[in-house]
C-alpha positions as CSV (number, residue, x, y, z in Angstrom):
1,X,0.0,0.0,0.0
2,X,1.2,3.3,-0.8
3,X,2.4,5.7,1.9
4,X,1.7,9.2,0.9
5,X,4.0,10.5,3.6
6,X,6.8,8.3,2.3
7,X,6.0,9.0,-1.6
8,X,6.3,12.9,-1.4
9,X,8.9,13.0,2.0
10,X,11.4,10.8,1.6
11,X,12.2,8.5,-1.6
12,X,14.9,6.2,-1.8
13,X,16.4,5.3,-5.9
14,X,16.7,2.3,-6.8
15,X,18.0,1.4,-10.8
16,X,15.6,-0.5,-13.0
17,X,15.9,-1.4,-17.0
18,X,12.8,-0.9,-19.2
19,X,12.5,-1.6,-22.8
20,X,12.0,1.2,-24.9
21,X,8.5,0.8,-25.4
22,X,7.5,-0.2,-21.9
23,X,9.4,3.2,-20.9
24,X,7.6,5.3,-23.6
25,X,4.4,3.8,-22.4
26,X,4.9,4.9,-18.9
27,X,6.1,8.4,-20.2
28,X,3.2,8.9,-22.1
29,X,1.0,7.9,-18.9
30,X,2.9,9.9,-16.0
31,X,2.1,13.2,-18.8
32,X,-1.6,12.2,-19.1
33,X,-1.7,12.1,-15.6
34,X,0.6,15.2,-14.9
35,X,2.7,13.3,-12.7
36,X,6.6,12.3,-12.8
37,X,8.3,9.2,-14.6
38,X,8.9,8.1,-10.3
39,X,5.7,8.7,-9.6
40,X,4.1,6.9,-12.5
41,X,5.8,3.5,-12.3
42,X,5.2,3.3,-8.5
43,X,1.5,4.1,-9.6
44,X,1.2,1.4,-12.3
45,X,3.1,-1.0,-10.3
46,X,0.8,-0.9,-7.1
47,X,-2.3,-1.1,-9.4
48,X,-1.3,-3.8,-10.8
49,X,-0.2,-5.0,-7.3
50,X,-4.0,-4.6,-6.9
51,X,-3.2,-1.9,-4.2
52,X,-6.3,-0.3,-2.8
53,X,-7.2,2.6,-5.0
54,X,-8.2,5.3,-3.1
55,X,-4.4,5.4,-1.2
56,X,-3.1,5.7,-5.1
57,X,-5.6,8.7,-5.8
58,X,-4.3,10.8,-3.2
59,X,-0.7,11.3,-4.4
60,X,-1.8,11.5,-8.1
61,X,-4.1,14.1,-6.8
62,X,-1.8,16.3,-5.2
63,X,0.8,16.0,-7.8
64,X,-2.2,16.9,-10.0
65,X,-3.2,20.2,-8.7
66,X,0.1,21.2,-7.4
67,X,1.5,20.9,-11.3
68,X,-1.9,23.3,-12.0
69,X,-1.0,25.4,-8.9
70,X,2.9,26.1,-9.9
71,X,1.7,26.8,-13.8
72,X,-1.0,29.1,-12.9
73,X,1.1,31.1,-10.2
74,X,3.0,33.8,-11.9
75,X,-0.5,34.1,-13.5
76,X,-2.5,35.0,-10.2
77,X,0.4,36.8,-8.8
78,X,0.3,39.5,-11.9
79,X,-3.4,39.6,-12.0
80,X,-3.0,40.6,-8.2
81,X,-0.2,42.8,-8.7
82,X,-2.6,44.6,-11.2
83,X,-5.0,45.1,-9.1
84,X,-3.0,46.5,-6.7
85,X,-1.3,48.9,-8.6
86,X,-4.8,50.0,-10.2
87,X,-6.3,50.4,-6.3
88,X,-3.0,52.7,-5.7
89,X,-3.1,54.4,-8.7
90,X,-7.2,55.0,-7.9
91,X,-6.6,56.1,-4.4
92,X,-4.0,58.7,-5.4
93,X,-5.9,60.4,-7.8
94,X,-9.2,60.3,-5.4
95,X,-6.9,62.1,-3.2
96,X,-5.6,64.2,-5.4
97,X,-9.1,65.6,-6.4
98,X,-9.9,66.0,-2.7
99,X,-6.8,67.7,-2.0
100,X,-8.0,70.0,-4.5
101,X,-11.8,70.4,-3.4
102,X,-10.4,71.3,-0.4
103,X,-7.6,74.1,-1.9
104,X,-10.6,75.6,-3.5
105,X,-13.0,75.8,-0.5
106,X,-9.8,77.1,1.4
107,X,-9.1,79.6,-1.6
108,X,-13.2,80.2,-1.6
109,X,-14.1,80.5,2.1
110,X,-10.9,80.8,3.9
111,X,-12.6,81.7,7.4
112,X,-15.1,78.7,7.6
113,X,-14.0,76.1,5.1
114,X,-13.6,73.5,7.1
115,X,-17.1,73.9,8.3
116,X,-18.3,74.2,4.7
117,X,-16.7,70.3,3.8
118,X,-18.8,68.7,6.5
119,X,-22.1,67.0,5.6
120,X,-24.4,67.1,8.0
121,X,-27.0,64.0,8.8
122,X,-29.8,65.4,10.1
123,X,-32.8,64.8,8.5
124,X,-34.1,68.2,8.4
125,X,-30.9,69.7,6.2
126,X,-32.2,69.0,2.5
127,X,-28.9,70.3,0.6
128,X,-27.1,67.6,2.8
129,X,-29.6,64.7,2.1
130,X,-29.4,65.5,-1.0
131,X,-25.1,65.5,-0.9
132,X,-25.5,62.0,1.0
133,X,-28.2,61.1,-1.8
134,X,-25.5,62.1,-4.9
135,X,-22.7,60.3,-2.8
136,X,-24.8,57.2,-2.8
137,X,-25.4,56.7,-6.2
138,X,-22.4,57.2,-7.2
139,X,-21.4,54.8,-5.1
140,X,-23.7,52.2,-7.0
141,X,-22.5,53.1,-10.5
142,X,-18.7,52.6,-9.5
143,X,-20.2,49.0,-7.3
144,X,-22.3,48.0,-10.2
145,X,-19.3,48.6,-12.5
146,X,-16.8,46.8,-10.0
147,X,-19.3,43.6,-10.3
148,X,-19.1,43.9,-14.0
149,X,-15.2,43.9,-13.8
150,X,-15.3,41.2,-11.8
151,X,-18.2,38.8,-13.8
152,X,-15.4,39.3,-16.7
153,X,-13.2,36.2,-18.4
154,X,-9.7,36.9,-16.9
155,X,-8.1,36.6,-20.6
156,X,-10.3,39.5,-21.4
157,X,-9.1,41.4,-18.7
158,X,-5.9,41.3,-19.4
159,X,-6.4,42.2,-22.8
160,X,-7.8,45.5,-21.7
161,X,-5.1,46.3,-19.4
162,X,-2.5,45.5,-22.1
163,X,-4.6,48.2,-24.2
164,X,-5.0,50.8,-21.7
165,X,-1.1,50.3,-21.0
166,X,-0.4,50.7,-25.0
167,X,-2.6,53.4,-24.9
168,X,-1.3,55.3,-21.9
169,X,2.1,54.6,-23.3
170,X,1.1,56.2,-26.7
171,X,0.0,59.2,-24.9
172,X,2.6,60.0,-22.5
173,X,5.1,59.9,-25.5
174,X,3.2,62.2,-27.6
175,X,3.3,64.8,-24.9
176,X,7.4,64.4,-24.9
């Protein structure tokens, strides 16, 4: 029976001779299965050892989705270092256009700006429910788009970004 602990801790090598068919055959199994040449023949030979099953699933399992997991990795980790960089690059300009909100209303109303930036939420102030009301659908069309980014096929995604970075490039070296 196969020890999974003992398969993917600790192997020992041991030299065997295979004819060359036998050993294409058992190539061309371990890379239908995703699996190594080792990890193949131990496979084959405990099922036809007539090993219980379910102890040879687990390895070929593992080996399975951690082959997936390594070949998709540098994908995830740029999708999420996208991200990133467009939440940064979002957050700085949303700060930048309140930095200058609050230059004008200093500029505007330099005795009682700070006053003027607060929005009040008592019921009775209409101008302020209707601020709150403004603020809040906004907030839906930018959540309604965000659900919309995220419903889309991850190939298409980066497709766009790969545009919008040709496109940004483009510009910035037309303005040089």
């Amino acid at each position: 029976m196969l020890n999974t602990h003992k398969r993917y801790g600790r192997t020992n090598k041991k030299m065997i001779s295979l004819t060359d068919d036998g050993r294409e055959q058992i190539q061309r199994f371990a890379d239908a299965h995703s699996m190594s040449f080792s990890a193949a023949i131990e496979t084959l030979a405990l099922i036809g050892m007539n090993a219980d099953l379910t102890h040879l699933l687990v390895p070929l399992l593992r080996e399975v989705v951690n082959k997936a997991l390594q070949g998709n990795f540098n994908r995830i980790a740029k999708l999420s270092l996208i991200g990133a960089a467009e939440s940064a690059m979002a957050h700085e300009l949303a700060s930048m256009l309140l930095m200058q909100l609050i230059r004008r209303e200093a500029h505007d109303h330099a005795d009682d700006f700070e006053m003027r930036l607060l929005v009040s939420y008592e019921p009775e102030d209409i101008l302020d429910a209707r601020i709150r009301q403004a603020f809040s659908d906004a907030r839906k069309v930018a959540r309604n788009r965000q659900r919309r980014v995220l419903k889309t096929g991850l190939a298409e995604l980066v497709t766009r970004l790969s545009e919008l970075d040709e496109a940004t490039a483009e510009e910035e070296a037309g303005h040089e």
